[in-house]
SEDO-331194 format. One record per residue: residue in three letters; x, y, z of N, C-alpha, C in turn. Coordinates in steps of 0.2 Angstrom, whole numbers. Atoms other than C-alpha are relative to their C-alpha. Example, Ala and Ser with C-alpha at 12.3 -4.5 7.8 and 13.67 -1.06 7.14 Angstrom:
BEGIN
REC,ALA,4,-6,0,62,-22,39,4,6,0
REC,SER,-4,-6,-1,68,-5,36,-4,5,3
END
This chain:
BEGIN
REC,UNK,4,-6,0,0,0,0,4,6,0
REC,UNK,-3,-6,0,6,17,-4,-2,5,5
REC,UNK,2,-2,-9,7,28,13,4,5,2
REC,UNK,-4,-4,-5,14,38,23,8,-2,1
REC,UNK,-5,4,-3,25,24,29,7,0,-7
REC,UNK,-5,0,2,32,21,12,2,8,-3
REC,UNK,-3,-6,1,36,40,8,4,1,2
REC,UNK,-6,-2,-6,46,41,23,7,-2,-1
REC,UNK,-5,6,4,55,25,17,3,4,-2
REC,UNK,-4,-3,8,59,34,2,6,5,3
REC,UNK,-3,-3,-3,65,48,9,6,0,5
REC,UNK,-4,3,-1,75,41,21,4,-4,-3
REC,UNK,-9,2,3,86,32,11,2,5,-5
REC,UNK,-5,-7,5,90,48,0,4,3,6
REC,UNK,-4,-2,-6,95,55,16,5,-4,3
REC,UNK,-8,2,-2,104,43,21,6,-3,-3
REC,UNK,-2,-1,4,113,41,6,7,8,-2
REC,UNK,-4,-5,0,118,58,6,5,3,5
REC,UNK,-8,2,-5,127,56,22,3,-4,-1
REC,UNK,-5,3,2,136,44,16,3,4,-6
REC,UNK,-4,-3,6,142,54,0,5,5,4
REC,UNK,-4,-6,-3,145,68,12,1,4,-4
REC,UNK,0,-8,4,140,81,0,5,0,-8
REC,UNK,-5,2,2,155,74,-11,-4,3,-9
REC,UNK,1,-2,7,145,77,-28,-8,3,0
REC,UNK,6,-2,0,129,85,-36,-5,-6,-3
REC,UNK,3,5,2,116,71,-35,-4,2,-3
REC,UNK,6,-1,5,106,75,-50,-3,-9,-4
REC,UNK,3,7,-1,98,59,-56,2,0,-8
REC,UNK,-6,2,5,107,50,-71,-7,-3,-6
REC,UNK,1,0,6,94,47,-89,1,-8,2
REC,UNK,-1,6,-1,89,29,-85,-5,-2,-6
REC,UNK,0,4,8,90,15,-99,-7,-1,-2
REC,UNK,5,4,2,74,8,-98,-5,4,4
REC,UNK,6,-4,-3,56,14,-92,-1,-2,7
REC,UNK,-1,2,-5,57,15,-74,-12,1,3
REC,UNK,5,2,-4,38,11,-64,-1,-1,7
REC,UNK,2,3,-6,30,9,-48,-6,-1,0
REC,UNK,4,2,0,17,-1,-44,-4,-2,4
REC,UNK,3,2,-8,5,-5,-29,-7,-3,-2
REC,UNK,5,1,4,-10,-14,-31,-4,-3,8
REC,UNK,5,-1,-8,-26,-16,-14,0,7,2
REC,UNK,-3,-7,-2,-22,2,-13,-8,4,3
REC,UNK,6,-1,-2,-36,8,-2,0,6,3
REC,UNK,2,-6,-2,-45,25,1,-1,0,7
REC,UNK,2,1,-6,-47,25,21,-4,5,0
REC,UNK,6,-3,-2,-63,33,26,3,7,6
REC,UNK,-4,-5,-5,-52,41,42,6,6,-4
REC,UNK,-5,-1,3,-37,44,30,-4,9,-4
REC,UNK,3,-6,5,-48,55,19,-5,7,4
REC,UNK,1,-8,-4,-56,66,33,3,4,1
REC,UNK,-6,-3,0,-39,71,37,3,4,-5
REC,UNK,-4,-5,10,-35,77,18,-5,5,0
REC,UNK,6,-4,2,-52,86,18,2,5,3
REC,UNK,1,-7,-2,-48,97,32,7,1,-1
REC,UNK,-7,-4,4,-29,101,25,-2,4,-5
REC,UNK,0,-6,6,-35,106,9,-8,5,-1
REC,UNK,5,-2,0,-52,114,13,-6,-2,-4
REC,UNK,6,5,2,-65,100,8,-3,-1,3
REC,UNK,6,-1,-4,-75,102,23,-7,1,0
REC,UNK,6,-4,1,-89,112,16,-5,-4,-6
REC,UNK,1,1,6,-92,100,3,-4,-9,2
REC,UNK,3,5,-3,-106,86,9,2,-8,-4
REC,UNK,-1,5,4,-104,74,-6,8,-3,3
REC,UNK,-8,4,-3,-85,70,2,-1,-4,7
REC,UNK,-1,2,-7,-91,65,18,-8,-6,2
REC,UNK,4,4,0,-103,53,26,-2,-7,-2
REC,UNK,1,5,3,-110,35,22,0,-1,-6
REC,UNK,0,0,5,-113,38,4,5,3,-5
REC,UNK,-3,-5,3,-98,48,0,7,-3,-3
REC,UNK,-7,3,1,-84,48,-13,6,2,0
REC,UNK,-6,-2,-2,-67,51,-13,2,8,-4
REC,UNK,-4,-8,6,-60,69,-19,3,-5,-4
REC,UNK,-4,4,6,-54,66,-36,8,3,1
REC,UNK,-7,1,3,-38,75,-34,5,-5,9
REC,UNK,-3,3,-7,-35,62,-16,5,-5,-4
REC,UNK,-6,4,4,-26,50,-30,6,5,2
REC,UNK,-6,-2,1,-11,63,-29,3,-3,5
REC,UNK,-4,4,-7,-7,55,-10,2,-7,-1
REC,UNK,-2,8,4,-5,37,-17,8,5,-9
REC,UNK,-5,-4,7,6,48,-32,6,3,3
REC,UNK,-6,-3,-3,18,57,-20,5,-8,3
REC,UNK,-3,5,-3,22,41,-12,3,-6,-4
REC,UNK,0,3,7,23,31,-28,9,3,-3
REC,UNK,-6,-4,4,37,46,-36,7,-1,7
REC,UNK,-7,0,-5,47,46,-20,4,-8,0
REC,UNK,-3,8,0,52,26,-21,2,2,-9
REC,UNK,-1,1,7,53,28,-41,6,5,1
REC,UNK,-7,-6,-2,67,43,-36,5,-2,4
REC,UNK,-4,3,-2,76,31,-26,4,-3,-4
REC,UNK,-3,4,6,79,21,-42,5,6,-5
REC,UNK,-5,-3,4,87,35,-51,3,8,4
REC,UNK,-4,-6,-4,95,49,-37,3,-5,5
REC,UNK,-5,2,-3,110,44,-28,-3,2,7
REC,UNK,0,-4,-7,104,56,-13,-3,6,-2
REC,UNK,4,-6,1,92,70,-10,4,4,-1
REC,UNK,-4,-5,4,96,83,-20,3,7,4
REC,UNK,0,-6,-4,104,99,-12,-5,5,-2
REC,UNK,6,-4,2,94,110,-22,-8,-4,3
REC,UNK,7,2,0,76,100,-17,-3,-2,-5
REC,UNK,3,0,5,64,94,-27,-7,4,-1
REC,UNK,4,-5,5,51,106,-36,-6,-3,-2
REC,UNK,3,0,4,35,104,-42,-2,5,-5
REC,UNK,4,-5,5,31,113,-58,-7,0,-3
REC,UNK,7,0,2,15,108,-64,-5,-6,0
REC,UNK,3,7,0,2,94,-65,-8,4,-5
REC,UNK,4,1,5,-13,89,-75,-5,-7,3
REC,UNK,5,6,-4,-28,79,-67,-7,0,-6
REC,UNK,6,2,2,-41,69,-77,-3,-4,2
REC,UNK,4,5,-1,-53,62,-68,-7,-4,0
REC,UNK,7,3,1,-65,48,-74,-5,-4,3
REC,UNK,6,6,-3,-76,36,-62,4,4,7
REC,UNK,3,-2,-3,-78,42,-45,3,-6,5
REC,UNK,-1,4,-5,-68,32,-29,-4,-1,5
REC,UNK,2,0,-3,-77,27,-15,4,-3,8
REC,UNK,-4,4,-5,-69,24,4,0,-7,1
REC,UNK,-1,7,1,-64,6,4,1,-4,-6
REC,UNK,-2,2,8,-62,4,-13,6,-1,-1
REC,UNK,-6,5,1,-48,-9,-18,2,2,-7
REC,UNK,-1,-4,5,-39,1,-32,8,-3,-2
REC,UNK,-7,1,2,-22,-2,-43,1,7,-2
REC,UNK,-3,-6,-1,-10,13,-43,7,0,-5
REC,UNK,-5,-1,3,2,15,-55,4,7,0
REC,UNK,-5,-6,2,18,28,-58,5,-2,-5
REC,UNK,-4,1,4,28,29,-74,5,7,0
REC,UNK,-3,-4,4,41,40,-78,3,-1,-7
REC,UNK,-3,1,9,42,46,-97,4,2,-1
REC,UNK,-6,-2,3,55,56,-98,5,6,4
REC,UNK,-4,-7,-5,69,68,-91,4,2,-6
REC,UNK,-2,-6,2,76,83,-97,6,3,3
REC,UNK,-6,-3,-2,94,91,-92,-3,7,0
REC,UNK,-2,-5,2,93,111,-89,1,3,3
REC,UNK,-6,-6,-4,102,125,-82,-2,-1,7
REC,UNK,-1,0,-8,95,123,-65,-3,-8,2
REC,UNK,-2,7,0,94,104,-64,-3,-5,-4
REC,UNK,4,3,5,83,88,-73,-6,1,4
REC,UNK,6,3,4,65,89,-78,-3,-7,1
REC,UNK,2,7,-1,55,74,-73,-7,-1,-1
REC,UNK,6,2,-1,39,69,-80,-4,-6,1
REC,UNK,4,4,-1,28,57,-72,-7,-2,-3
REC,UNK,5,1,-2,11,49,-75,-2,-4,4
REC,UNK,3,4,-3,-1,41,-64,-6,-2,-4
REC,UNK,8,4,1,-16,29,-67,-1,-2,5
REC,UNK,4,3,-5,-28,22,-55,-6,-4,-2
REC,UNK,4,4,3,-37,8,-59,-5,-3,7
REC,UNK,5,5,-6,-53,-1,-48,3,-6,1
REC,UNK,1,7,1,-55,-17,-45,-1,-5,-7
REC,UNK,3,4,7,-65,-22,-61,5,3,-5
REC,UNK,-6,-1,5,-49,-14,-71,-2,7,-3
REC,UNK,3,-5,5,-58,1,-75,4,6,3
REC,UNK,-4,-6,1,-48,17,-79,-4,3,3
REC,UNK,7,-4,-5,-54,29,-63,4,9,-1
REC,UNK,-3,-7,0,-40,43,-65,6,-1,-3
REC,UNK,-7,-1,3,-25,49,-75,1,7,3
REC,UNK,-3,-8,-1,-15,63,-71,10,0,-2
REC,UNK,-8,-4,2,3,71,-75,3,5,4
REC,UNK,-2,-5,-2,16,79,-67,6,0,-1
REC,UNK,-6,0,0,31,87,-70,6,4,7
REC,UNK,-5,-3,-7,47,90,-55,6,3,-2
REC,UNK,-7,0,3,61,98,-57,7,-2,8
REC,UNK,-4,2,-6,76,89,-45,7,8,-1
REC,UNK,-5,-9,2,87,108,-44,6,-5,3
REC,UNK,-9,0,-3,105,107,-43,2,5,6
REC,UNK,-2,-2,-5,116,112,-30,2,8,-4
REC,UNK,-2,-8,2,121,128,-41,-6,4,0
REC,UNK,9,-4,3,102,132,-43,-3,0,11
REC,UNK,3,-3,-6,99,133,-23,2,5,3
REC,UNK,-3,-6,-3,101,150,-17,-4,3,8
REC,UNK,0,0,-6,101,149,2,-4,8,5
REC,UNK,1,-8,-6,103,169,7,-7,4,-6
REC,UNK,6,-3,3,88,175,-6,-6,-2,2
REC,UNK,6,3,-4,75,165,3,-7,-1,-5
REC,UNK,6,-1,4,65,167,-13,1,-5,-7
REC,UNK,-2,3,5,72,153,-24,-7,-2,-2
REC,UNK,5,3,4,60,149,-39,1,-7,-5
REC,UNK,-1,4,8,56,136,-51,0,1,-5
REC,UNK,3,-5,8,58,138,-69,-7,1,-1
REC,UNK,6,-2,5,43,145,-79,-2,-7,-1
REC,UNK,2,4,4,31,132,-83,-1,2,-6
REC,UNK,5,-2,7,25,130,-101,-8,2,-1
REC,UNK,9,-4,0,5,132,-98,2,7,3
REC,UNK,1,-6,-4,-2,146,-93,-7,4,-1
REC,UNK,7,-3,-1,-18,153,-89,-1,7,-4
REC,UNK,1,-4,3,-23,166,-103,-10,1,3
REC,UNK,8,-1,-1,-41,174,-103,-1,4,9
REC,UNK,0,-4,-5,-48,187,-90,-3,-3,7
REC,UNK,1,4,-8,-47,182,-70,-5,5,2
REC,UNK,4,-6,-3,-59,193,-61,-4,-4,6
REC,UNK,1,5,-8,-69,182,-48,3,-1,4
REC,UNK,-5,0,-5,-63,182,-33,-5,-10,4
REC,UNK,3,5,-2,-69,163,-28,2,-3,6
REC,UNK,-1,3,-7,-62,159,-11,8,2,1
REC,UNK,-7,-2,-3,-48,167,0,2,-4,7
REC,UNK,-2,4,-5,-37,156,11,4,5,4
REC,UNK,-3,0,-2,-28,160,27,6,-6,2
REC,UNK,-4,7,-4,-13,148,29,5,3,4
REC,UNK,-6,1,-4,-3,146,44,5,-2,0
REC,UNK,-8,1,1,16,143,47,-1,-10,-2
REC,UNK,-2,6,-2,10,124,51,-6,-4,-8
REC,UNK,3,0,4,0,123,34,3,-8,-3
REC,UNK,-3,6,1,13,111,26,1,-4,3
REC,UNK,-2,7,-4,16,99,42,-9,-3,0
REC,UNK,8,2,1,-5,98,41,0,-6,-5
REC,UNK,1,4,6,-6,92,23,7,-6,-1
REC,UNK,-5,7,-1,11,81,25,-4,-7,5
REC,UNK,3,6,-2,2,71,38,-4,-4,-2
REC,UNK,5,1,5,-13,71,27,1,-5,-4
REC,UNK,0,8,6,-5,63,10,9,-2,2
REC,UNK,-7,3,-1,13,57,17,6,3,-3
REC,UNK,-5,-4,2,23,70,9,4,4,4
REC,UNK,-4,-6,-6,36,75,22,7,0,-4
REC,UNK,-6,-1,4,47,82,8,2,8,7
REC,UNK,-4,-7,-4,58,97,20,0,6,0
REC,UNK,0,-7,0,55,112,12,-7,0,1
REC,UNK,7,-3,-1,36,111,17,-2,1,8
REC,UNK,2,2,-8,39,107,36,0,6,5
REC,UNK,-1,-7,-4,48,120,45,6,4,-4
REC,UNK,-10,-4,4,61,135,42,6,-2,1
REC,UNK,-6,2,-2,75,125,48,2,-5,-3
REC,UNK,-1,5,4,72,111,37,0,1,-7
REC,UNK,1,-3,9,67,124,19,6,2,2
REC,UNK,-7,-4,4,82,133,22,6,-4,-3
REC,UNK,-7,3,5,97,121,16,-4,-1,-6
REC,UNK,-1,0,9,88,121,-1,-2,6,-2
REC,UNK,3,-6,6,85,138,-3,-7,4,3
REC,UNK,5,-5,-3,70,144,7,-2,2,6
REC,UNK,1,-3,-7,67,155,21,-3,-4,4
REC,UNK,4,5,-3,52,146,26,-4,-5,-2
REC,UNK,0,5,3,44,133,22,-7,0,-5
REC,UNK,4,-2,5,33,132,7,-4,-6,-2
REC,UNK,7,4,0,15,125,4,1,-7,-9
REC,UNK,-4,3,6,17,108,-7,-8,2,-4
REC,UNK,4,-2,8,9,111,-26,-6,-4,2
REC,UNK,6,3,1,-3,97,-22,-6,3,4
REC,UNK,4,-2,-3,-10,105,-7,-6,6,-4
REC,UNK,1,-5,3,-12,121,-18,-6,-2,-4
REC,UNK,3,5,2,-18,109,-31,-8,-1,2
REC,UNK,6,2,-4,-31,102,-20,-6,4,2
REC,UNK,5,-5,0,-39,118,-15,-4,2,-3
REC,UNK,3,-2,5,-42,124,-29,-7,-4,-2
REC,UNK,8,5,2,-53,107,-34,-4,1,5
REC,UNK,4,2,-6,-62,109,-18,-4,8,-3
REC,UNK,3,-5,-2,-66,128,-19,-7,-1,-9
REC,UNK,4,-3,7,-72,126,-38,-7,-6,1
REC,UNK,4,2,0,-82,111,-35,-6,0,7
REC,UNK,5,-2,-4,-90,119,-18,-4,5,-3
REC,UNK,3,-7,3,-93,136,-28,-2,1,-7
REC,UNK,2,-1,8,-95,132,-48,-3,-7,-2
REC,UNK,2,7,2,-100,113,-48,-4,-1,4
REC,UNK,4,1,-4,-114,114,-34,1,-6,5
REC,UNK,0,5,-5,-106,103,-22,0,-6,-4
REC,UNK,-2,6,4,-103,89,-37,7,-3,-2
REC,UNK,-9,2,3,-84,80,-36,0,0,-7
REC,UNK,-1,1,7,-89,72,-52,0,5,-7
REC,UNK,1,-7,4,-92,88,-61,7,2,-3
REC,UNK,-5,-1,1,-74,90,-61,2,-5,-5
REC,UNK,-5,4,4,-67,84,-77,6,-1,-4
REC,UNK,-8,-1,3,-48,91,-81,2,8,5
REC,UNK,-5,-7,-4,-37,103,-69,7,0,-2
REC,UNK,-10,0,0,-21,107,-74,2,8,2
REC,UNK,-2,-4,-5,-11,118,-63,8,2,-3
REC,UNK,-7,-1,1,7,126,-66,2,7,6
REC,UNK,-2,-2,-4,17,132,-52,2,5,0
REC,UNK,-4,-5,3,24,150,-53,5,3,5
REC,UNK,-3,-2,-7,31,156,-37,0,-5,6
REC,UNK,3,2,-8,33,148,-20,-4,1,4
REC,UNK,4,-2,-3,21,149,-9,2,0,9
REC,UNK,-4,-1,-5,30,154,7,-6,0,7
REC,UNK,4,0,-5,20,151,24,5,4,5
REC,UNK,7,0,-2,12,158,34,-2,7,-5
REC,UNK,2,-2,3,4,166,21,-10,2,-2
REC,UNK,6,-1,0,-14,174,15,-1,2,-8
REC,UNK,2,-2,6,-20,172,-2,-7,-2,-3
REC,UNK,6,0,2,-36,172,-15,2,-2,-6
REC,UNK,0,4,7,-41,160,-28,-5,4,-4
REC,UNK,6,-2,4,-48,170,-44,-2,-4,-5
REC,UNK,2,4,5,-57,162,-58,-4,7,-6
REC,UNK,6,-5,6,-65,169,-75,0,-5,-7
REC,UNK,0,4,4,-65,160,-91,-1,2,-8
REC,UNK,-3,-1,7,-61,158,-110,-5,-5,-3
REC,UNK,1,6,4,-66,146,-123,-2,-5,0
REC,UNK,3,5,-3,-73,133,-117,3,-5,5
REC,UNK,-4,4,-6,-65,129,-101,1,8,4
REC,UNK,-4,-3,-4,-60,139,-86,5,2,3
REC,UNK,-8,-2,-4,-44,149,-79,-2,1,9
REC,UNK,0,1,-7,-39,150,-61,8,6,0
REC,UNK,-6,-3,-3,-25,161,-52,0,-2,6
REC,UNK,2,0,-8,-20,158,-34,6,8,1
REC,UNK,-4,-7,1,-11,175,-30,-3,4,7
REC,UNK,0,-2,-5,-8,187,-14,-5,4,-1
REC,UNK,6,-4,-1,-20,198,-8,-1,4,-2
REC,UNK,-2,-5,6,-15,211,-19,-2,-2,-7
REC,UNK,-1,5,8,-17,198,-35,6,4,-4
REC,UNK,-8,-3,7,0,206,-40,5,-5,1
REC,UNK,-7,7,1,11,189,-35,-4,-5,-2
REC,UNK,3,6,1,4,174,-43,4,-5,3
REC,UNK,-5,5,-3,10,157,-36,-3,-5,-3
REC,UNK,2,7,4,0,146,-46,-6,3,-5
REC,UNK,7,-2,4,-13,148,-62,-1,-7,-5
REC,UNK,2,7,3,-22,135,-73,-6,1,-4
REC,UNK,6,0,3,-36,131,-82,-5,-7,3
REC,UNK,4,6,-4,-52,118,-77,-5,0,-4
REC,UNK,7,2,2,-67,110,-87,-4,-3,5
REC,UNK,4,1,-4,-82,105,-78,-6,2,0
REC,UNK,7,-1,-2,-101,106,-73,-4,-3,-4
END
């Protein structure tokens, strides 16, 4: 089962990897020969597990999530997905990178609707990596299959693992590259404003098992580069599906049928920001952005209702 338990795993052996190197070189992950996977399969939504995610990423208000009859948030695959990428990152990093790993963007489709207790297969593949100036490029996908075999969700994401020349300590304000999406079309809606505390990131780590370092506290973001610790992408991610389908899809998970997010700035805690929404073409944009809406930290677009 993908968990908490095994994240940690993960984690811990980059870490302890890296004491043994002793800093000795820059562990950037080496362009491996063959298509590297990870695979779990009984993989089950906990009933308890998933009240926990709800009140991390602001799913609370949202009846259809909770109670006898309720199904799973569509973006709660990502917690099966971090735990997934973190072991598949064993197989090709020597040791946690000094620079940290990055999420840049992601892309969530999804199709059939999980329920608590539902026996699910989980897959993570890496397609491909990319060399550039501030370290490699990593994109994943994930599938999530039922029982009966049936495709429940896919989604994509890209990370970038930074190199040691690309963490800069005394700035406090190291970013990721520029993703390639990008939310065109006018934002104006103001559809829901968060307050996040300092302990934002240790929240959602308990939540989906992601106790990557730079999300926990300031003593543990700053050897990669950030003052304090900064909110992970999926949390970010996951509010966003939560506010559109409390406020645009009348309380219907299934309504949600394609999010995709690109990361722009850090999102430094303890921080207070507003999600605006407006829309284009036949689909929806989104911003998450400081109170001001003059810093963006994430934008995207979304289909649905």
């Amino acid at each position: 089962m993908i968990g908490p338990g095994g994240s940690l795993v993960a984690l811990a052996k980059l870490a302890v990897r890296g004491m043994r190197s002793r800093g000795a070189a820059d562990p950037l992950p080496l362009v491996p020969r063959r298509r590297l996977a990870v695979e779990r399969r009984e993989v089950v939504p906990r009933a308890d597990r998933l009240r926990g995610y709800l009140r991390a990423t602001d799913g609370t208000r949202i009846p259809a999530l909770q109670g006898p009859d309720a199904v799973a948030s569509p973006v709660y695959c990502a917690t099966w997905e971090t735990g997934a990428t973190l072991e598949l990152l064993t197989q090709v990093l020597e040791a946690l990178p000094a620079g940290g790993i990055v999420h840049l963007e992601s892309e969530l489709l999804p199709l059939r609707p999980l329920r608590p207790g539902d026996h699910v297969r989980a897959r993570v593949e890496l397609e491909r990596t990319e060399r550039t100036e501030k370290g490699v490029r990593l994109l994943l996908t994930t599938r999530v299959w039922s029982a009966a075999e049936q495709l429940c969700s896919q989604s994509s994401a890209t990370l970038l693992i930074r190199s040691r020349a690309s963490a800069t300590p005394r700035s406090g304000e190291a970013r990721p590259e520029p993703a390639d999406a990008e939310a065109s079309g006018t934002v104006r809606e103001e559809l829901a404003r968060w307050r996040l505390p300092s302990g934002a990131g240790r929240r959602y780590a308990l939540a989906s098992g992601d106790y990557n370092p730079i999300h926990l506290w300031g003593w543990t973001a700053r050897p990669f580069g950030y003052r304090r610790p900064i909110l992970h992408g999926f949390c970010i991610e996951a509010r966003v599906a939560h506010a559109l389908i409390e406020h645009r899809f009348r309380g219907d998970p299934t309504a949600l049928r394609r999010l995709k997010i690109a990361f722009r700035a850090p999102l430094l805690l303890p921080a207070r920001v507003r999600l605006l929404v407006g829309s284009e073409e036949g689909h929806g944009v989104f911003r998450v952005a400081d109170e001001e809406g003059e810093k963006v930290y994430a934008e995207g677009e979304f289909v649905g209702g």
